[in-house]
C-alpha positions as CSV (number, residue, x, y, z in Angstrom):
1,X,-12.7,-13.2,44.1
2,X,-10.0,-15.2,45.5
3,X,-7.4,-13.9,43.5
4,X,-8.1,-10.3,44.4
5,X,-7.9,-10.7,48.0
6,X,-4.9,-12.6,47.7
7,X,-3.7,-10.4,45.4
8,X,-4.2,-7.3,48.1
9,X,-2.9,-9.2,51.0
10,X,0.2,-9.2,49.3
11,X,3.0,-6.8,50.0
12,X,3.6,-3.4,48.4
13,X,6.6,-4.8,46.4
14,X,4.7,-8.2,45.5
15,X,1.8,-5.7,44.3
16,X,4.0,-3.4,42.6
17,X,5.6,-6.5,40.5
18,X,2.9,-8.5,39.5
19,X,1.3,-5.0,38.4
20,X,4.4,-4.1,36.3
21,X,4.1,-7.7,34.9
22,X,0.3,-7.4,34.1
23,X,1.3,-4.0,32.4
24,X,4.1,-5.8,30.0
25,X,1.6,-8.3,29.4
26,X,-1.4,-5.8,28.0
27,X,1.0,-3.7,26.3
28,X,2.6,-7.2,24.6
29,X,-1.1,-8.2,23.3
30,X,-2.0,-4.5,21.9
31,X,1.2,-4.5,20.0
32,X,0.3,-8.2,18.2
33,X,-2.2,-6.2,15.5
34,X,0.7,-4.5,14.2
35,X,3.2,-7.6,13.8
36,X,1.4,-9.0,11.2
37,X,4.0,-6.6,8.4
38,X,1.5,-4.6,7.0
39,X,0.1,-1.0,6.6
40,X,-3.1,0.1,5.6
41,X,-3.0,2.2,3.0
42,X,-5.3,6.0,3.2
43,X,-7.7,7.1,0.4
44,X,-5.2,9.7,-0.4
45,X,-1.8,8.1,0.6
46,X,0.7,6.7,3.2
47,X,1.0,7.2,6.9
48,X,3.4,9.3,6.5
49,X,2.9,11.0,2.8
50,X,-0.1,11.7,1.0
51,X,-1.1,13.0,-2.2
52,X,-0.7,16.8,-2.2
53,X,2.0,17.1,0.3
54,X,5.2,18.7,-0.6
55,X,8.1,16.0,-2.5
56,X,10.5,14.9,-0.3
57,X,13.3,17.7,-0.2
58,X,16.2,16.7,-2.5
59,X,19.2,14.8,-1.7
60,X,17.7,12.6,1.7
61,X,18.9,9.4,1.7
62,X,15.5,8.2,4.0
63,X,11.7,8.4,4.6
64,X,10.0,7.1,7.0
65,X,13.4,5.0,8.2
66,X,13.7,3.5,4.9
67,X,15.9,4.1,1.6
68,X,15.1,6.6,-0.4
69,X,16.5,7.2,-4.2
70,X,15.5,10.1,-6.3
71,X,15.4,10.1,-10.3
72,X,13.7,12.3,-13.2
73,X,10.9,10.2,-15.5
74,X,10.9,11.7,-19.0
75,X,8.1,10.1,-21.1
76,X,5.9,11.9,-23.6
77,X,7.3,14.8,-23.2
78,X,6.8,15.6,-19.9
79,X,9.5,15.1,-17.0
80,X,8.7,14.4,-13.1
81,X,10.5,14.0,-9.6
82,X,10.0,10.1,-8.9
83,X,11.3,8.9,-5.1
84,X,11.7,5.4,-4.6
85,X,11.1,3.9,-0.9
86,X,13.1,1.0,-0.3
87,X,10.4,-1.7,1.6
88,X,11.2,-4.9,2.7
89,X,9.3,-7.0,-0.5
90,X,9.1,-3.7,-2.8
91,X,8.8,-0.1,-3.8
92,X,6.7,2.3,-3.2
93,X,6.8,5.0,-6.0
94,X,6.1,9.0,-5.2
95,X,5.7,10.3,-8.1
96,X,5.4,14.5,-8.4
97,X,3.5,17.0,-10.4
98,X,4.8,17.8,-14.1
99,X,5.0,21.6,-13.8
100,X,6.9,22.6,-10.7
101,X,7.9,19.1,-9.3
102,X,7.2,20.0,-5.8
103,X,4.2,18.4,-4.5
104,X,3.0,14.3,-4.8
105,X,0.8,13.4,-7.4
106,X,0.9,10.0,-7.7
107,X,1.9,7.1,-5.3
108,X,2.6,3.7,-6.9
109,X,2.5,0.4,-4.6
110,X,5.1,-2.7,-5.4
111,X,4.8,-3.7,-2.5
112,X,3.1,-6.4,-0.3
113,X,3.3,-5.3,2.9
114,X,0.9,-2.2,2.4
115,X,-2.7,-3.3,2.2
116,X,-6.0,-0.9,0.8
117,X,-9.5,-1.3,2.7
118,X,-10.7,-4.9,2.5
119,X,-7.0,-6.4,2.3
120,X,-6.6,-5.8,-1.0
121,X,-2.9,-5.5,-2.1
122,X,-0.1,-6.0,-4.5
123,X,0.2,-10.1,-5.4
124,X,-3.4,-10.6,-4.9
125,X,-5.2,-12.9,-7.9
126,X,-7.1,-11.2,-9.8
127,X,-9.8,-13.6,-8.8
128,X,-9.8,-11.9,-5.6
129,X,-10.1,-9.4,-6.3
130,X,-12.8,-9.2,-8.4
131,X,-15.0,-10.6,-5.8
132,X,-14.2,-7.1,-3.7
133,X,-16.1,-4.9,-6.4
134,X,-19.0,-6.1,-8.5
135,X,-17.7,-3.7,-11.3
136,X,-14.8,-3.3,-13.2
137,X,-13.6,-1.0,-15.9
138,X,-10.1,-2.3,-17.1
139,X,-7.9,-0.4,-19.6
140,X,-5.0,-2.2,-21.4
141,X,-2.2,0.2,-21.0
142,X,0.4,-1.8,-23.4
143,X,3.6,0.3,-22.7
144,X,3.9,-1.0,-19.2
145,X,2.1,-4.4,-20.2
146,X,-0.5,-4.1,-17.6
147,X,-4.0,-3.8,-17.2
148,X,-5.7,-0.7,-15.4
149,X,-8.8,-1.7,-13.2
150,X,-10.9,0.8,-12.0
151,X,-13.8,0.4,-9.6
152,X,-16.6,3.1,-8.0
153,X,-15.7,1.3,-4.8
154,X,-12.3,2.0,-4.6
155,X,-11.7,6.0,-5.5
156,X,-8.6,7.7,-6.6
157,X,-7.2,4.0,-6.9
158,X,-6.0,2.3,-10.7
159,X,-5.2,-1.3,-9.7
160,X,-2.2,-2.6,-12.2
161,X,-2.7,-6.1,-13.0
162,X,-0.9,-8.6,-15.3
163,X,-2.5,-11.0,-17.0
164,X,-0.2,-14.1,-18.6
165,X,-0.7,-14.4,-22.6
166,X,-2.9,-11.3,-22.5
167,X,-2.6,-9.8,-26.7
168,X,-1.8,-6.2,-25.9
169,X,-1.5,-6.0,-29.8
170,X,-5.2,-6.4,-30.6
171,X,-6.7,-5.3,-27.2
172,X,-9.4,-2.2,-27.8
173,X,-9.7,0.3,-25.3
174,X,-12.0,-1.2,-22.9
175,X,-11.8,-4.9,-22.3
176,X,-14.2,-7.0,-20.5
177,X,-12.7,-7.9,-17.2
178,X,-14.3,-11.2,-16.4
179,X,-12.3,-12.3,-19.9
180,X,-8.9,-11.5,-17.6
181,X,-7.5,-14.9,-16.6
182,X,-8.1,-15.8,-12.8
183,X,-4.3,-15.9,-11.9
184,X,-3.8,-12.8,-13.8
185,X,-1.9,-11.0,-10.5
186,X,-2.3,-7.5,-8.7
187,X,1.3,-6.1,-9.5
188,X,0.5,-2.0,-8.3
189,X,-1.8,-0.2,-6.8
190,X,-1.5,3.8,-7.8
191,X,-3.2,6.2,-5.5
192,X,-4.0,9.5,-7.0
């Protein structure tokens, strides 16, 4: 109580500073949260791109404020637009549709600094994040030497992990994904 009356027997000036400092203050501590270098990821995409939007128009050097390359995948016979966003620890891969090349289809995650529900993100142990889902389907996919991990609990996500000493040669299909070792890491998260 004592700080209020002294604080209104003050003059208008006095008033008007320590209110401009209290504002600085407030506005300081809200903006902590988003020091911390990461973005949460959305079901379907990035704060600023999601799946189903238009590409990137050709030929712009920057997204979002960050570097931005442009190249054509061939691979199977198909061919797609792939734009690279330059982040701080990685890449984040948008990826477009086969036929007309004009709107997003995929987004790949190499990066740390964006984060899916629950904190789960690209370096994670694969002991980690097993604990997030209590199933797992996981896929070899050899050409990239990966894994593919699927979950009910995380939609329209494939989880990329690699596993050291993992025999892509005489994996089947399907593996079992408690026999992936436990520092086997998180290295992409695709959103489609």
């Amino acid at each position: 109580m004592t700080l209020l009356v002294s604080f209104f027997s003050r003059s208008s000036a006095r008033r008007t500073s320590s209110l401009l400092v209290l504002l600085v203050l407030t506005l300081l501590l809200l903006s902590l949260p988003g020091c911390s270098g990461t973005e949460k990821l959305k079901k379907d995409g990035l704060a600023y791109l999601r799946i189903g939007d238009p590409m990137p128009k050709a030929g712009l050097s920057q997204l979002a404020g960050r570097a931005l390359s442009e190249s054509l995948a061939d691979e199977g016979g198909y061919q797609w637009r792939v734009c690279t966003v330059q982040y701080a620890d990685g890449l984040v891969l948008i990826e477009s549709d086969f036929g007309t090349h004009c709107s997003v289809s995929r987004i790949r995650i190499e990066t740390p600094e964006l984060r899916v529900k629950r904190g789960v993100h690209v370096g994670m142990a694969w002991s980690k994040l097993k604990s997030k889902s209590r199933r797992w389907i996981a896929r070899p996919f050899p050409a990239y030497q990966v894994i593919e991990l699927i979950s009910r609990k995380y939609p329209r996500r494939v989880f990329l992990v690699r596993s050291p000493g993992f025999d892509f040669a005489q994996a089947p299909p399907i593996i079992d994904a408690d026999a992936l070792a436990a520092d086997a890491q998180v290295v992409g998260i695709v959103l489609m």
